[in-house]
SEDRENDREN-435446 format. One record per residue (C-alpha): residue in one letter; x, y, z. Coordinates in Angstrom, 3 decimals, always signed. Layout:
<rs>
+------+----------+----------+----------+
! rest !        X !        Y !        Z !
+------+----------+----------+----------+
!    A !        X !        Y !        Z !
...
+------+----------+----------+----------+
</rs>
This chain:
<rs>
+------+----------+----------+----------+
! rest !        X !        Y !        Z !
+------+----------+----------+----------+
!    X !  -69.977 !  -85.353 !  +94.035 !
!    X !  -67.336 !  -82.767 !  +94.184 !
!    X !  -67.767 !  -79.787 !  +96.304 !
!    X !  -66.285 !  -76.206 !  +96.099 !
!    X !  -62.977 !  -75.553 !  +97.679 !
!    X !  -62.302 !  -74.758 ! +101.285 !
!    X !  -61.152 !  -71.560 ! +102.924 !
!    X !  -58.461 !  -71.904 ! +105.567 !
!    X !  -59.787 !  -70.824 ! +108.870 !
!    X !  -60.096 !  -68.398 ! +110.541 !
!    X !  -61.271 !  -66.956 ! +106.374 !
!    X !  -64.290 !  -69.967 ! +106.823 !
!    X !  -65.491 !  -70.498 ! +110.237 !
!    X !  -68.108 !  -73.268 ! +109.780 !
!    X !  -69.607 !  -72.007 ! +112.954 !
!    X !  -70.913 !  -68.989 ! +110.976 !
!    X !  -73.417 !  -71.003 ! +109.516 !
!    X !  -75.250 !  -72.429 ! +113.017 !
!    X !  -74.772 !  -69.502 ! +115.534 !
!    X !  -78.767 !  -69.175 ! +115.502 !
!    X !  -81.739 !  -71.145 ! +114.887 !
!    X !  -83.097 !  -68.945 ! +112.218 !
!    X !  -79.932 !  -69.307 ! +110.074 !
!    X !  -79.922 !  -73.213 ! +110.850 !
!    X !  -83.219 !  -73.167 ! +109.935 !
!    X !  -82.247 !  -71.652 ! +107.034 !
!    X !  -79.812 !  -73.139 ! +106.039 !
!    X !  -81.103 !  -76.490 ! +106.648 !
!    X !  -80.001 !  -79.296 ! +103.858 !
!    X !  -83.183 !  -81.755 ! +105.130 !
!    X !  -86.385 !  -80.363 ! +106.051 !
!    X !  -89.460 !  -83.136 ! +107.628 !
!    X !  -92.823 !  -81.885 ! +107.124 !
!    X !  -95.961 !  -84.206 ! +107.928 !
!    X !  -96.085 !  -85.429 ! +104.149 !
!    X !  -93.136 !  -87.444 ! +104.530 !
!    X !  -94.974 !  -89.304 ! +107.088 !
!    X !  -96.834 !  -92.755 ! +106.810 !
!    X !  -99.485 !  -93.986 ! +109.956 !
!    X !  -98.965 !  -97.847 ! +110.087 !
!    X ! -102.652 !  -98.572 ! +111.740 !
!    X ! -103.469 ! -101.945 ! +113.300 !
!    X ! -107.155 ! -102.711 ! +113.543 !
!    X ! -108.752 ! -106.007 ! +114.787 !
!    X ! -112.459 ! -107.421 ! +113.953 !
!    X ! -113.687 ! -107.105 ! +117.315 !
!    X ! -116.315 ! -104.946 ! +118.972 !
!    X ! -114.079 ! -103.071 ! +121.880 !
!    X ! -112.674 !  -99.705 ! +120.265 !
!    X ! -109.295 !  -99.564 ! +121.383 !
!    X ! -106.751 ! -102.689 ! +122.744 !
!    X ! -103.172 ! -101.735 ! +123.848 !
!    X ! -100.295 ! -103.366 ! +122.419 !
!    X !  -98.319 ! -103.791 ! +125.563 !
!    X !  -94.677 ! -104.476 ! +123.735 !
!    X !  -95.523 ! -100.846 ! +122.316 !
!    X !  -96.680 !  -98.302 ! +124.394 !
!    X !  -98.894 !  -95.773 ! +123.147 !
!    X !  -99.983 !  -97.936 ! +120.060 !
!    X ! -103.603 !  -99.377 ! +120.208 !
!    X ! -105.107 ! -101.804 ! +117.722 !
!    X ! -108.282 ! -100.111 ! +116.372 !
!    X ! -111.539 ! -100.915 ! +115.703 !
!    X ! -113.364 !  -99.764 ! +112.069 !
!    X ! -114.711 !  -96.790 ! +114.024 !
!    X ! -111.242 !  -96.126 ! +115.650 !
!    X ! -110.061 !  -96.942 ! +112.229 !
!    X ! -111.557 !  -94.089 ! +110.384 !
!    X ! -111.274 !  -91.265 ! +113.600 !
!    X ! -107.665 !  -92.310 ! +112.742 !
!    X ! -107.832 !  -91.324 ! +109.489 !
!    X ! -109.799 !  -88.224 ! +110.051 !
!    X ! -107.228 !  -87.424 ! +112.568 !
!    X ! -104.450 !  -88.157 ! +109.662 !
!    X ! -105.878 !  -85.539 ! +107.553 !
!    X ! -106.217 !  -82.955 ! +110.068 !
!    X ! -102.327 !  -83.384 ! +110.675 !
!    X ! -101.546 !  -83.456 ! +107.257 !
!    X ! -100.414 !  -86.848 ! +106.833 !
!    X ! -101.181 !  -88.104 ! +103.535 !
!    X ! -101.072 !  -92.007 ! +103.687 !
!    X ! -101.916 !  -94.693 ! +106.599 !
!    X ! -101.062 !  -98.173 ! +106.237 !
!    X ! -103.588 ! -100.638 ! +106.949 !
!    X ! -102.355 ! -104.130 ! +109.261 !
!    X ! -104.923 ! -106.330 ! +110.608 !
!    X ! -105.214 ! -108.287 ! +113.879 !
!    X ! -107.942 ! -110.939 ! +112.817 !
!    X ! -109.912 ! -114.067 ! +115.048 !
!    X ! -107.273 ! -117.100 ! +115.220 !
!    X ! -110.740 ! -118.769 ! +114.025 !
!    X ! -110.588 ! -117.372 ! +110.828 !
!    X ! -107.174 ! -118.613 ! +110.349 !
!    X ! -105.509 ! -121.733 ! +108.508 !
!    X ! -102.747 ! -122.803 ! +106.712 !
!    X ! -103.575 ! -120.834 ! +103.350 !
!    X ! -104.671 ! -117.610 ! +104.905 !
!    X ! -108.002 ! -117.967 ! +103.015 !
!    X ! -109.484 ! -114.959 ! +105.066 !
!    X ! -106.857 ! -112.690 ! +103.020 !
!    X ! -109.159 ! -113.276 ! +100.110 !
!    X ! -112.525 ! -112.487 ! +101.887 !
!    X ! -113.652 ! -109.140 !  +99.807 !
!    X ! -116.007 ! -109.255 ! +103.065 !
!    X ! -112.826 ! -108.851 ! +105.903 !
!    X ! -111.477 ! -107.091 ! +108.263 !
!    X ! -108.788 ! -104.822 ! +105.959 !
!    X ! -111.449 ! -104.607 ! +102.761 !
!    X ! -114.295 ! -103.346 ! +105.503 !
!    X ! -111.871 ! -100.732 ! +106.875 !
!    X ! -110.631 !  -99.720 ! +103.604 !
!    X ! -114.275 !  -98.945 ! +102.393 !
!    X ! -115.139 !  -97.099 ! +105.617 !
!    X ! -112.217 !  -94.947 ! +105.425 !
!    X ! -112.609 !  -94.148 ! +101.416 !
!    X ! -116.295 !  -93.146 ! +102.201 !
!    X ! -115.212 !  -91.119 ! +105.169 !
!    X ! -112.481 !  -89.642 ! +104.380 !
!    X ! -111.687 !  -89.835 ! +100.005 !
!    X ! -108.600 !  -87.880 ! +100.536 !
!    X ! -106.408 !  -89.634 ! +102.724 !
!    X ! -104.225 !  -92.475 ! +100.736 !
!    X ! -104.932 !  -96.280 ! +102.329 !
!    X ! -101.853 !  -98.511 ! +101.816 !
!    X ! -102.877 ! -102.462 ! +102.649 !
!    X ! -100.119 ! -104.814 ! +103.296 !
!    X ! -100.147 ! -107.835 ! +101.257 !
!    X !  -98.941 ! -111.052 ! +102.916 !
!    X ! -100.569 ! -113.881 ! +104.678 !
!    X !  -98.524 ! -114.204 ! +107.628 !
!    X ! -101.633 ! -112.033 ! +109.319 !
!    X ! -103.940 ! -114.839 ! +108.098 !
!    X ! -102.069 ! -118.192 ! +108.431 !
!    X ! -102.423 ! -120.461 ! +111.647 !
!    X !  -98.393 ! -120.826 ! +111.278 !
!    X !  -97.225 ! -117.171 ! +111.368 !
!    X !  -95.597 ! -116.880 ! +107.927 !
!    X !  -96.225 ! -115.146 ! +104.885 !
!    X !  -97.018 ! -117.698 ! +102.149 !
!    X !  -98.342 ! -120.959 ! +102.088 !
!    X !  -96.244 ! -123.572 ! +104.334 !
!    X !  -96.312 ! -127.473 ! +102.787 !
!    X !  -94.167 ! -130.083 ! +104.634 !
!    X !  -92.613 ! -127.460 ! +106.272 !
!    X !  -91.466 ! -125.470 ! +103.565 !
!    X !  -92.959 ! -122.203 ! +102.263 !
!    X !  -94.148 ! -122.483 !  +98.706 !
!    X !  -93.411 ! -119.333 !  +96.615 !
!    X !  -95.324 ! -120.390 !  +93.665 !
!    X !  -98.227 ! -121.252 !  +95.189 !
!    X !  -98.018 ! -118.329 !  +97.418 !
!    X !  -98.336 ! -116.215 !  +94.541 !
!    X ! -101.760 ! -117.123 !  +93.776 !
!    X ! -103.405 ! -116.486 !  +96.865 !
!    X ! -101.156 ! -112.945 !  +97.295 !
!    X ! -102.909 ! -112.136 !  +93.757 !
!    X ! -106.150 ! -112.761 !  +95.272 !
!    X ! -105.593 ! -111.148 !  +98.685 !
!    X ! -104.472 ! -107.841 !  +96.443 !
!    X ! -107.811 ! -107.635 !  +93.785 !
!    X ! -109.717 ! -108.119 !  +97.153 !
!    X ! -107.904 ! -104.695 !  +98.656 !
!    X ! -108.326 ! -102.789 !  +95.047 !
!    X ! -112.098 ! -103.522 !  +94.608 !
!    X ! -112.748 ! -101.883 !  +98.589 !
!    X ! -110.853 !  -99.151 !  +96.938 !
!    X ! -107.317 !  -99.241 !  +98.362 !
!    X ! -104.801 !  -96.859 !  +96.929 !
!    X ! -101.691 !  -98.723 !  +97.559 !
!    X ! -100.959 ! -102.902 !  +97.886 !
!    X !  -98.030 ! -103.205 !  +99.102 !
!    X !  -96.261 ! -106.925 !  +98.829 !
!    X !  -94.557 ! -107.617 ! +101.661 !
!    X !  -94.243 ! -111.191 ! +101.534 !
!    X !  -90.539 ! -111.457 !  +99.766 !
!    X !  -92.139 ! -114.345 !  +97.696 !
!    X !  -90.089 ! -113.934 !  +93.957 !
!    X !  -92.162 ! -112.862 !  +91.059 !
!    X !  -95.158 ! -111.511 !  +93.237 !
!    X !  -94.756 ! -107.748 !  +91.838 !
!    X !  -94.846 ! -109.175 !  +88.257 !
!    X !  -98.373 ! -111.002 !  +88.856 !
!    X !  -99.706 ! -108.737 !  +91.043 !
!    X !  -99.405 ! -106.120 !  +88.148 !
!    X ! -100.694 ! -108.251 !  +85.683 !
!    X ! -103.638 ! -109.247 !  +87.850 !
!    X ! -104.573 ! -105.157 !  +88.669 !
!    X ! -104.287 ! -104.404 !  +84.870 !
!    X ! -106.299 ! -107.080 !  +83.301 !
!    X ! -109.348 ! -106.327 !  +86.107 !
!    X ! -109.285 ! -102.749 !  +85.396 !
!    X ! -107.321 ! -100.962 !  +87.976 !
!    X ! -104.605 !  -99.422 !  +86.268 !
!    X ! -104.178 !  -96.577 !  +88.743 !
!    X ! -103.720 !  -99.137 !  +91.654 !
!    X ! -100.148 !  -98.614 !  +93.028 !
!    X !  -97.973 ! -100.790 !  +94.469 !
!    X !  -95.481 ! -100.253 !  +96.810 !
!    X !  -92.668 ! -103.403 !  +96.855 !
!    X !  -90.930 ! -104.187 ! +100.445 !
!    X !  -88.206 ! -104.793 !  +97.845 !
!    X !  -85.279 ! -104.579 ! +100.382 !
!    X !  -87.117 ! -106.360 ! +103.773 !
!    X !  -84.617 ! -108.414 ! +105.608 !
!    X !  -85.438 ! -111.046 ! +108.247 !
!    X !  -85.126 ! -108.758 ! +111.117 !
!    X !  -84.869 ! -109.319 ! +115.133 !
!    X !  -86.882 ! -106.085 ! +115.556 !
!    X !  -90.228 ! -106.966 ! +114.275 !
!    X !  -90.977 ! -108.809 ! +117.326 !
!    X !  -93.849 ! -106.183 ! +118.816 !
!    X !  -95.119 ! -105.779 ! +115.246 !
!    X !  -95.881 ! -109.920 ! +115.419 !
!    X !  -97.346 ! -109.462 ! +118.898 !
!    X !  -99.569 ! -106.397 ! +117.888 !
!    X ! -101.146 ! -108.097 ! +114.517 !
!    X ! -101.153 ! -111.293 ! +116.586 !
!    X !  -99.122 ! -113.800 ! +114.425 !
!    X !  -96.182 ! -114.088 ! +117.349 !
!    X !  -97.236 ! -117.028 ! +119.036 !
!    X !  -98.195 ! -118.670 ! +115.825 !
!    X !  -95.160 ! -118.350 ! +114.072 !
!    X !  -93.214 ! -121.975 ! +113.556 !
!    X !  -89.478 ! -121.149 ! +113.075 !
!    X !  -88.209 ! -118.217 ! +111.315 !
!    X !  -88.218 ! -116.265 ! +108.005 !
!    X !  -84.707 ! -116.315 ! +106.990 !
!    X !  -85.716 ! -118.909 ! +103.948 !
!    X !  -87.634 ! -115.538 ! +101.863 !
!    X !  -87.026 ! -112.640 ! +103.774 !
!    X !  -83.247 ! -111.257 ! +103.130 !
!    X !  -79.943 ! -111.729 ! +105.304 !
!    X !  -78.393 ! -109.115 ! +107.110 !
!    X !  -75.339 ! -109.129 ! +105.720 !
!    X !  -76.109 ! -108.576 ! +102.024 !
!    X !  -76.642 ! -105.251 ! +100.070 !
!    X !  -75.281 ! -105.783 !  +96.911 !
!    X !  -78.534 ! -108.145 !  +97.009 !
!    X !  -81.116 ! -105.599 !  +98.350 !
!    X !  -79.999 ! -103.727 !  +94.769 !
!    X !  -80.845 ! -106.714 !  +92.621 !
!    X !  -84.198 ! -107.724 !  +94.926 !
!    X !  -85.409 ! -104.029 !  +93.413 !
!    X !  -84.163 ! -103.684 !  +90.619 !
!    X !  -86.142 ! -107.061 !  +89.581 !
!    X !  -89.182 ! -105.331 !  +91.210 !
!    X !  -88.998 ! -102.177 !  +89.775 !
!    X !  -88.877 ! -104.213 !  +86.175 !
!    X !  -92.357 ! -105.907 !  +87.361 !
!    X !  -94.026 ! -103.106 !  +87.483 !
!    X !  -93.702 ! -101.576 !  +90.893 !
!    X !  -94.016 !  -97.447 !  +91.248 !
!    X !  -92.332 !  -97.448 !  +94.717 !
!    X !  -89.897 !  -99.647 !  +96.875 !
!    X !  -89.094 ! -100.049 ! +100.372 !
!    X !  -86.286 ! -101.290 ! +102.717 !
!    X !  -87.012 ! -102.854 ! +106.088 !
!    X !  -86.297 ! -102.304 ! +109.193 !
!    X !  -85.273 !  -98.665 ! +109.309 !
!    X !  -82.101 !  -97.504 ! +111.293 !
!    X !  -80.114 ! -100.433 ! +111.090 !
!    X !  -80.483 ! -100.155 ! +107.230 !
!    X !  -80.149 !  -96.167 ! +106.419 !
!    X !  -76.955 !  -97.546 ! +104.390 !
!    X !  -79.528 !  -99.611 ! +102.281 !
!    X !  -81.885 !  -96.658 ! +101.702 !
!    X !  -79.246 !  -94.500 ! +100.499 !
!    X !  -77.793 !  -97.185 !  +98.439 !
!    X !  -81.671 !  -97.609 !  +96.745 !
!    X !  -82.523 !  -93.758 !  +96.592 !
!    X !  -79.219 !  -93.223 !  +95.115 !
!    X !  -78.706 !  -96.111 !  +92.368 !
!    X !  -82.491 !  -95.786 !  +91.164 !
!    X !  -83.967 !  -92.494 !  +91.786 !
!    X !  -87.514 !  -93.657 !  +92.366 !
!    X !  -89.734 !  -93.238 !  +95.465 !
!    X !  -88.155 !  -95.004 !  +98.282 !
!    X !  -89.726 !  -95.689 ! +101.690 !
!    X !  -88.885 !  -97.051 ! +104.665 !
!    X !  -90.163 !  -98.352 ! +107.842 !
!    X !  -89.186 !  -97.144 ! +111.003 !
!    X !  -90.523 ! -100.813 ! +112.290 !
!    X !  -92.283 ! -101.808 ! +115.944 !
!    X !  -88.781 ! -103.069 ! +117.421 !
!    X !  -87.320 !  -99.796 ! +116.779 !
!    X !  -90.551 !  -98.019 ! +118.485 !
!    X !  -90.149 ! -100.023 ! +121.235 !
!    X !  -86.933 !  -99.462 ! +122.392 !
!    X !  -86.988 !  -96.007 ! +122.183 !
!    X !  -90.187 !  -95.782 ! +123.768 !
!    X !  -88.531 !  -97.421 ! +126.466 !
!    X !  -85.791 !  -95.424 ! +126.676 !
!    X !  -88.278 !  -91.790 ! +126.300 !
!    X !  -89.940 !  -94.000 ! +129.927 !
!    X !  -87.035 !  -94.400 ! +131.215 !
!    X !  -86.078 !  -90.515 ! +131.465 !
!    X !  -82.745 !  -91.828 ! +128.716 !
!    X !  -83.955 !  -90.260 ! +125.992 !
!    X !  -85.441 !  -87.312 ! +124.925 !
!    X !  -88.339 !  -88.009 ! +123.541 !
!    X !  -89.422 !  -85.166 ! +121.014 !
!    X !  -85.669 !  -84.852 ! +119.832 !
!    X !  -85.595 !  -88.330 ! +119.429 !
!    X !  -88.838 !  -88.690 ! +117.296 !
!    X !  -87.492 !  -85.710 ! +114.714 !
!    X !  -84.311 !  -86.497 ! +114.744 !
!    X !  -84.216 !  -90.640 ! +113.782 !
!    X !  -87.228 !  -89.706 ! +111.119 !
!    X !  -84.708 !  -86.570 ! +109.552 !
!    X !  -82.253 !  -89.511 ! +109.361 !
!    X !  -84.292 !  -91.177 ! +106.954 !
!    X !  -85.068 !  -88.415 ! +104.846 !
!    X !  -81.238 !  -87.488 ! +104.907 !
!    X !  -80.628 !  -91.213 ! +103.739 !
!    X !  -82.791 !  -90.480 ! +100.470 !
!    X !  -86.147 !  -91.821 ! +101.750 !
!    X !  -88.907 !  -90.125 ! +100.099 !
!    X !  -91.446 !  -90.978 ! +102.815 !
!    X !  -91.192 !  -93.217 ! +106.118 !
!    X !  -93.849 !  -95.394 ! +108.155 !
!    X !  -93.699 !  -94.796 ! +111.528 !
!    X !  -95.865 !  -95.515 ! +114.735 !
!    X !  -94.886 !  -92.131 ! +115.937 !
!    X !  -96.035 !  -90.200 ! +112.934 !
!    X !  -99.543 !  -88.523 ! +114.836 !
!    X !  -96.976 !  -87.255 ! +117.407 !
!    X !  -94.215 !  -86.165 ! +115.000 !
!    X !  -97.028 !  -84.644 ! +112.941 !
!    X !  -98.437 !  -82.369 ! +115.648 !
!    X !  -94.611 !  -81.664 ! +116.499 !
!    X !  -93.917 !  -80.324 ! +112.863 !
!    X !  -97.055 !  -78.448 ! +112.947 !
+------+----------+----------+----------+
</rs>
């Protein structure tokens, strides 16, 4: 992009332009409002309304009553979309994640509750089994070895369940290959064209979703690591390809994962396709600036704003964030 030329001082004075907050304000390239926010909710199938995640401070896994005050409380703050993960009995879990499937479960029950309660809010489910498997990852493990094809079939499954409780949004996060393509095919032929999905296209096997594992309560399950499906650090040329070959499947929006240690991913994404990109600010990154904001290191309300302005000055159209009630009510 070329820009206009440059003055010699003292003719420009860049200063000019920031000597007081209403000409900041208005002169302000990024601008956060509470619609570029996403509440990731965790909710559990047990009786007690609220359970604190102790890795992340100020984040409680919710009950379906909890659930939907949530969502009422979304509305009220102007936050258009929360994002449904589930912390579910280790009963209920094997090495298939057949409770995914269960048009009966925890996510499809909450889903329904919050549609009937409150129609205008958008509910985003995740899609992936690592919530449901008694081994922690997020397709089907055989001889120690995740299967992607097989994988598919019960993501297809786990999906139709979350569209017929009325879910706006599935959102694969699995990093299984093809599972955009089938996923599509599956909402289509059953009807539900105007079912969206949202791709982790760019979702790299991370050391910061550690609290994340502990609050959905697939840490201490989890038998080695991800790094066979989920992307390597060091690659971006690759995160372009990953959506690309998503976007061709039929997804309507992408999103890169983790958030900060990636902004050169989202703005590679927003920039080379032009579609709706998200990205989460993920539980690792909550954490340690929670921390931090306890500490007396940081401060907390300039934090909040300013790391979720980064990722709208990256490209991101939206972002998913466990601070997004208190960044709301700070916009506001």
């Amino acid at each position: 992009m070329s820009h206009a030329p440059v003055a010699p001082y003292p003719a420009l004075r860049f200063r000019r332009l920031r000597q007081a907050d209403w000409i900041r304000r208005l002169v302000r390239e990024t601008v956060l409002t509470p619609a570029d926010l996403v509440w990731p909710i965790v909710i559990h199938d047990g009786e007690e309304a609220r359970i604190p995640v102790t890795s992340m401070p100020g984040v409680d896994r919710l009950n379906v009553v909890e659930a939907v005050k949530a969502a009422m409380e979304a509305r009220d703050l102007g936050i258009p979309l929360v994002a449904l993960f589930p912390n579910i009995d280790s009963a209920r879990k094997d090495a298939f994640g057949s409770e995914a499937l269960n048009p009966s479960g925890l996510v499809p029950t909450v889903v329904r509750a919050i549609k009937d309660a409150v129609p205008e809010v958008g509910v985003m489910c995740d899609v992936a089994l690592d919530c449901y498997t008694d081994h922690g990852h997020d397709g089907v493990l055989v001889d120690g070895v995740i299967r992607n094809d097989e994988s598919l079939e019960r993501l297809v499954e786990q999906s139709l369940a979350q569209a017929r409780a009325g879910a706006d949004i599935v959102a694969p996060s699995d990093m299984m290959d093809g599972r955009v393509g089938v996923i599509r095919q599956a909402l289509e032929a059953e009807g539900f064209k105007d079912t969206m999905i949202l791709s982790y296209a760019a979702k790299y096997a991370s050391a910061f979703y550690g609290p994340y594992r502990e609050a959905v309560g697939s840490s201490k399950a989890l038998q080695g690591d991800k790094k066979t499906y989920q992307m390597d650090l060091g690659n971006s040329e690759e995160a372009l390809r990953e959506v690309a070959a998503d976007l061709a499947e039929g997804a309507d929006m992408v999103m890169v994962k983790p958030g900060m240690p990636y902004l050169d991913i989202v703005q590679r994404v927003s920039s080379t396709f032009r579609v709706p990109t998200f990205v989460y600010q993920v539980s690792g990154e909550y954490a340690m600036m929670r921390a931090a904001m306890q500490n007396g290191w940081l401060e907390e309300e300039r934090a909040i704003l300013e790391t979720l302005s980064a990722f709208k000055r990256a490209g991101a159209a939206g972002v998913l964030t466990y601070f997004a009630p208190q960044a709301a009510r700070l916009l506001g």
